[in-house]
C-alpha positions as protocol buffer text, in pm:
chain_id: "A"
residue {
  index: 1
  type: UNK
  ca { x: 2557 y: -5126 z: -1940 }
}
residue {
  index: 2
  type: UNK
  ca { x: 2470 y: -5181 z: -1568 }
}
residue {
  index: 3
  type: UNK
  ca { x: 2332 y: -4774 z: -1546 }
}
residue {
  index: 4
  type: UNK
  ca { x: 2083 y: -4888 z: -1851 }
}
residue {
  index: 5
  type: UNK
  ca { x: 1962 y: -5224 z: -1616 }
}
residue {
  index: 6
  type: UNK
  ca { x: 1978 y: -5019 z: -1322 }
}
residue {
  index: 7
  type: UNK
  ca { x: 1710 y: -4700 z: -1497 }
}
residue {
  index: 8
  type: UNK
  ca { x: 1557 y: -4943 z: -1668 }
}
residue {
  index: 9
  type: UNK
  ca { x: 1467 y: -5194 z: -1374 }
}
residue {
  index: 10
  type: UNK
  ca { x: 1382 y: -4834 z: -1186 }
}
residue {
  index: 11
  type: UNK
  ca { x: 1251 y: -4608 z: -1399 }
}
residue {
  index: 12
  type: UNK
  ca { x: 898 y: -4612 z: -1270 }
}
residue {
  index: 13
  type: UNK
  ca { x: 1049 y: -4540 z: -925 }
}
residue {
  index: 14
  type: UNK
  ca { x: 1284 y: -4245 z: -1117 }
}
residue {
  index: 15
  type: UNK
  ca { x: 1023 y: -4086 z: -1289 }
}
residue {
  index: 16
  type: UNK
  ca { x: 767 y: -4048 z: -936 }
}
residue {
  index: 17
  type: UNK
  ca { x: 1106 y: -3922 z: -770 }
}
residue {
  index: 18
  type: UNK
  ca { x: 1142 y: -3679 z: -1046 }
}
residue {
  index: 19
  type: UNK
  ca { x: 716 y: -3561 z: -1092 }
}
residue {
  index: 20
  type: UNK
  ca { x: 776 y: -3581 z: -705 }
}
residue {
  index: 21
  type: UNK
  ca { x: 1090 y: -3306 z: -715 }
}
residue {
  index: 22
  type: UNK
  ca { x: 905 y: -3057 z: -954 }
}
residue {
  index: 23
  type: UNK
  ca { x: 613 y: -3094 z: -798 }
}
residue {
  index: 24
  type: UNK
  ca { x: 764 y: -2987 z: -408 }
}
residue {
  index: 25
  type: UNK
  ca { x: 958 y: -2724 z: -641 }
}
residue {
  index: 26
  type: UNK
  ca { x: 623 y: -2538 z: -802 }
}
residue {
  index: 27
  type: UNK
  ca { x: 476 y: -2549 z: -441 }
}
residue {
  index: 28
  type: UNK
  ca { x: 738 y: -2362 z: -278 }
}
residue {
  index: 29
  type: UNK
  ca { x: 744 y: -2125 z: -541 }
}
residue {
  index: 30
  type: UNK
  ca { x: 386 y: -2089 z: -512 }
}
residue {
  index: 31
  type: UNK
  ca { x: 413 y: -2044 z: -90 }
}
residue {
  index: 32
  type: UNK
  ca { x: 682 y: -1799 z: -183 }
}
residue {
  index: 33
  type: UNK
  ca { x: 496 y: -1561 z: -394 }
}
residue {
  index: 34
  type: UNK
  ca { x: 177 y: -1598 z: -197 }
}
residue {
  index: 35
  type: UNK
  ca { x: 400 y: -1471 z: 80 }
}
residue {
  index: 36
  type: UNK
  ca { x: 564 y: -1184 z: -75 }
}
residue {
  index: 37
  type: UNK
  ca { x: 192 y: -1074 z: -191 }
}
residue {
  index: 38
  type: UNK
  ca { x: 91 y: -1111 z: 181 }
}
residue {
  index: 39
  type: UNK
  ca { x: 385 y: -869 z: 272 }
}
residue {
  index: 40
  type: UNK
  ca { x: 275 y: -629 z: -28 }
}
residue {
  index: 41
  type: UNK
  ca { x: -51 y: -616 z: 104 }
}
residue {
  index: 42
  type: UNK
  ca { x: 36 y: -553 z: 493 }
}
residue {
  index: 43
  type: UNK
  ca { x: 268 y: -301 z: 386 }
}
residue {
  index: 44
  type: UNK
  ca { x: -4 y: -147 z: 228 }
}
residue {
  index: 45
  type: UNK
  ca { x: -277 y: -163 z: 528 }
}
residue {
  index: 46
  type: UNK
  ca { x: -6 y: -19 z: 752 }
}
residue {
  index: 47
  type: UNK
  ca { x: 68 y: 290 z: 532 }
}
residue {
  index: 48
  type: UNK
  ca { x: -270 y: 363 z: 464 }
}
residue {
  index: 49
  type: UNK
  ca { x: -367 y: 357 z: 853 }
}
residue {
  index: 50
  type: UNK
  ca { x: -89 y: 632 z: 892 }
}
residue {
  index: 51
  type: UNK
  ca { x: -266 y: 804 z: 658 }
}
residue {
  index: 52
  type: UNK
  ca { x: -616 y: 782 z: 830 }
}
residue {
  index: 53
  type: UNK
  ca { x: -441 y: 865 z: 1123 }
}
residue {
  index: 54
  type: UNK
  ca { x: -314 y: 1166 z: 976 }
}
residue {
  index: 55
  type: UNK
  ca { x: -584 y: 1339 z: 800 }
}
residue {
  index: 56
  type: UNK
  ca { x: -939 y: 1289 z: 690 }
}
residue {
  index: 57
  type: UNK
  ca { x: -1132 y: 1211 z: 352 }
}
residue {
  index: 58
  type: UNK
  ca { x: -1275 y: 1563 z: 371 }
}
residue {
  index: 59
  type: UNK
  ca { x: -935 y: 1735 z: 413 }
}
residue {
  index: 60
  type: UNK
  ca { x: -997 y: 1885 z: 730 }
}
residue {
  index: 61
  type: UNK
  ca { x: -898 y: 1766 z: 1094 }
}
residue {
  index: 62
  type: UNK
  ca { x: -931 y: 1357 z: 1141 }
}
residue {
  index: 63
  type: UNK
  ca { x: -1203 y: 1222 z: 1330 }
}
residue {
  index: 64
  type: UNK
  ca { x: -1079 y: 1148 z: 1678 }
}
residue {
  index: 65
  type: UNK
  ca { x: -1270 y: 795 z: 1680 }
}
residue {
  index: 66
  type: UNK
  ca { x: -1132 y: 722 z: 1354 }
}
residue {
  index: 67
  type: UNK
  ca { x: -769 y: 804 z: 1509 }
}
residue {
  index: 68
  type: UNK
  ca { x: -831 y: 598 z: 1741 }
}
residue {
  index: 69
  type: UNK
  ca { x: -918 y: 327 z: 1583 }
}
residue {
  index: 70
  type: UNK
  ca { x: -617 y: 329 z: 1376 }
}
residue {
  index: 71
  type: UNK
  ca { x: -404 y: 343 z: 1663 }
}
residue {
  index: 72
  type: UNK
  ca { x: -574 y: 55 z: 1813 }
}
residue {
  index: 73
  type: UNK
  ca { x: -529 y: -168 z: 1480 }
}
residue {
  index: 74
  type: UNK
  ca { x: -119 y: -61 z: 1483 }
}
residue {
  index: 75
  type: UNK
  ca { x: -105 y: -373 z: 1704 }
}
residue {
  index: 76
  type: UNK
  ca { x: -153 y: -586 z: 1446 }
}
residue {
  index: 77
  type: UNK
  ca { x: 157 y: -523 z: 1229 }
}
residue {
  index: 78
  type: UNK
  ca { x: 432 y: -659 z: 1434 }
}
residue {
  index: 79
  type: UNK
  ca { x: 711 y: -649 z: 1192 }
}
residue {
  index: 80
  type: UNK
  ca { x: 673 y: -233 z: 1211 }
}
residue {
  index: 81
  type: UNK
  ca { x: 645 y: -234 z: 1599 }
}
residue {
  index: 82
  type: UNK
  ca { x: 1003 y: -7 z: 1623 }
}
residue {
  index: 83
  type: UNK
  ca { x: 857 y: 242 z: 1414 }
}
residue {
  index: 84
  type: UNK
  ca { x: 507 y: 236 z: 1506 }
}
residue {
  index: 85
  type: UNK
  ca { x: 609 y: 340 z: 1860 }
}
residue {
  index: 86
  type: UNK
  ca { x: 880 y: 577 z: 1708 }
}
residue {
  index: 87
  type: UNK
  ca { x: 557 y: 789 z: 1558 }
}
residue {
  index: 88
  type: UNK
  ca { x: 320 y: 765 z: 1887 }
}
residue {
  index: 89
  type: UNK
  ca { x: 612 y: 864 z: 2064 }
}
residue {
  index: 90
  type: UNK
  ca { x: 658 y: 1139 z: 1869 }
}
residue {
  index: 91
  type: UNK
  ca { x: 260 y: 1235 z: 1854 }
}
residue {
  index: 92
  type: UNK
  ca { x: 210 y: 1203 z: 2237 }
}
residue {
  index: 93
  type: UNK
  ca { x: 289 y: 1558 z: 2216 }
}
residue {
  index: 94
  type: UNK
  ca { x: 15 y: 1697 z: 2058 }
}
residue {
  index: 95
  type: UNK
  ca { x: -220 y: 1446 z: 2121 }
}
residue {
  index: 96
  type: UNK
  ca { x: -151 y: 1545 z: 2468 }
}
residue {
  index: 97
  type: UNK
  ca { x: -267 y: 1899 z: 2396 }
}
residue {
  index: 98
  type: UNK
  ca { x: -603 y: 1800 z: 2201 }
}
residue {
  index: 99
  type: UNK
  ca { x: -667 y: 1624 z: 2514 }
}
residue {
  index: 100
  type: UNK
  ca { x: -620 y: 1860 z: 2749 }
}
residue {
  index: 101
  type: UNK
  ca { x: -827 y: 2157 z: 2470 }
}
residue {
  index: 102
  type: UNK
  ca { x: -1143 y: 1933 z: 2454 }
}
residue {
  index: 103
  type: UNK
  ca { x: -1153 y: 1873 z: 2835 }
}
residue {
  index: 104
  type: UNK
  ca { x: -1192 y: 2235 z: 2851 }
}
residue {
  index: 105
  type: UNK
  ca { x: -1384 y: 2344 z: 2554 }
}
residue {
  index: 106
  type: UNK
  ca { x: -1751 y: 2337 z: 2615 }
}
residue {
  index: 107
  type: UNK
  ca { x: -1814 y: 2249 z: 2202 }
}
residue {
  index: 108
  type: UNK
  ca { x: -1697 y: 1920 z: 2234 }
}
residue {
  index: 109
  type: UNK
  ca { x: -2016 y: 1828 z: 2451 }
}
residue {
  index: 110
  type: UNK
  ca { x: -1799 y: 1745 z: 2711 }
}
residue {
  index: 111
  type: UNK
  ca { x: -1630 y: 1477 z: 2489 }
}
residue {
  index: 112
  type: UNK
  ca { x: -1291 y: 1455 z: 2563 }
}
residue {
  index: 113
  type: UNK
  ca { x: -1007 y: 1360 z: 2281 }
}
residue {
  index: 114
  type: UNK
  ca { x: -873 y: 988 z: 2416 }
}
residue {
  index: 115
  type: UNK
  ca { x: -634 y: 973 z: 2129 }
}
residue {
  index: 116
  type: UNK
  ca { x: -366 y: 1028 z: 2403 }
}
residue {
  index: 117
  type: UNK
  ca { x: -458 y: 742 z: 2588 }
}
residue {
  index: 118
  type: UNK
  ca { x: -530 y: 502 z: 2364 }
}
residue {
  index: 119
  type: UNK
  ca { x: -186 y: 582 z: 2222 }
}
residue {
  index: 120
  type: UNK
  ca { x: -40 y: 494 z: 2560 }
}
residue {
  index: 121
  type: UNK
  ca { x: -227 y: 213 z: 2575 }
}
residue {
  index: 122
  type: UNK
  ca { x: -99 y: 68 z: 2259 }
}
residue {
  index: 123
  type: UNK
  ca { x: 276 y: 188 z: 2396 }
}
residue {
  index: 124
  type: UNK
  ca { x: 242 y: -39 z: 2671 }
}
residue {
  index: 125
  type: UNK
  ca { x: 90 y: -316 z: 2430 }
}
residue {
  index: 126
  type: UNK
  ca { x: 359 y: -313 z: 2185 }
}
residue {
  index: 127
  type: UNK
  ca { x: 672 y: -296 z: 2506 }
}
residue {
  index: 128
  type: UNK
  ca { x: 518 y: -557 z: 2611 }
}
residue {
  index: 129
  type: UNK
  ca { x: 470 y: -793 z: 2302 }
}
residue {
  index: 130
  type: UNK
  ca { x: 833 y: -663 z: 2175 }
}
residue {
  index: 131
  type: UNK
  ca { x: 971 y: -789 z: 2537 }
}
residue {
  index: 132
  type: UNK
  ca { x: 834 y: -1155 z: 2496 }
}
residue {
  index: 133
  type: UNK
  ca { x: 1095 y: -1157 z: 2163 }
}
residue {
  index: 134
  type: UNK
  ca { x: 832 y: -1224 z: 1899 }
}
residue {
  index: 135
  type: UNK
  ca { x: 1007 y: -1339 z: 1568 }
}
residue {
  index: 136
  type: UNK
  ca { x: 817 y: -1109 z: 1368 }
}
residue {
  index: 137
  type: UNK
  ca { x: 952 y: -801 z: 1551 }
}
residue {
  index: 138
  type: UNK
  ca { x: 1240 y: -606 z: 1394 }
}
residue {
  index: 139
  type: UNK
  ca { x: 1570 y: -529 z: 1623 }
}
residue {
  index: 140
  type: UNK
  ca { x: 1509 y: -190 z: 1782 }
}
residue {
  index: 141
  type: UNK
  ca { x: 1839 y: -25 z: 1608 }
}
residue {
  index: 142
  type: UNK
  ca { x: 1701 y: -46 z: 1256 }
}
């Protein structure tokens, strides 16, 4: 009998403590989702820069300003710092040799491919931002 008196003495209190539960409930599944789409869709910006900075619409070698754009904008995905510097590392190489082919070919206009640098550039940047322990950056050995 005294768990009847006691619901019904409270049960306006219950039932806002109740709305208030399901409520707080359909809001964090609502942050959560919106989050995982989030996620989704930086996953799928970073993937498709690689793929600018791999090859052009046309098929044919990328546009150097366009590469270098895209390695630019790799600063803004910090969760995939360890294996955005894993590629650049691994392009240096060749970017290195464009560089050092347009210095000395006169068809370029003189025009030389900064690719290179602005791939160092962003080296430094992302040492640098991965040394101040971000929480968004990935452990190194993944």
């Amino acid at each position: 009998m005294e768990l009847l008196e006691l619901i019904n003495k409270y049960n306006g209190t219950i039932a806002v403590v109740v709305s208030l539960i399901v409520a707080f409930c359909a809001l964090y599944h609502y942050v959560s989702v919106k989050n995982a789409e989030e996620r989704s869709k930086q996953y799928d910006r970073y993937h498709k820069l690689l793929e600018d900075l791999n090859i052009s619409p046309r098929g044919d070698d990328p546009f150097v300003d366009r590469q270098v754009a895209v390695i630019y904008e790799l600063r803004r995905f910090p969760e995939y710092y360890p294996v955005s510097l894993r590629i650049l590392y691994a392009s240096l190489g060749r970017w290195k040799r464009c560089k050092q082919a347009t210095a000395i070919n006169e068809f370029t206009g003189g025009r030389v491919n900064t690719t290179f640098d602005e791939a160092m550039l962003t080296i430094r940047y992302i040492k640098r931002k991965m040394a101040e322990k971000s929480y968004l950056c990935m452990p190194e050995d993944d």
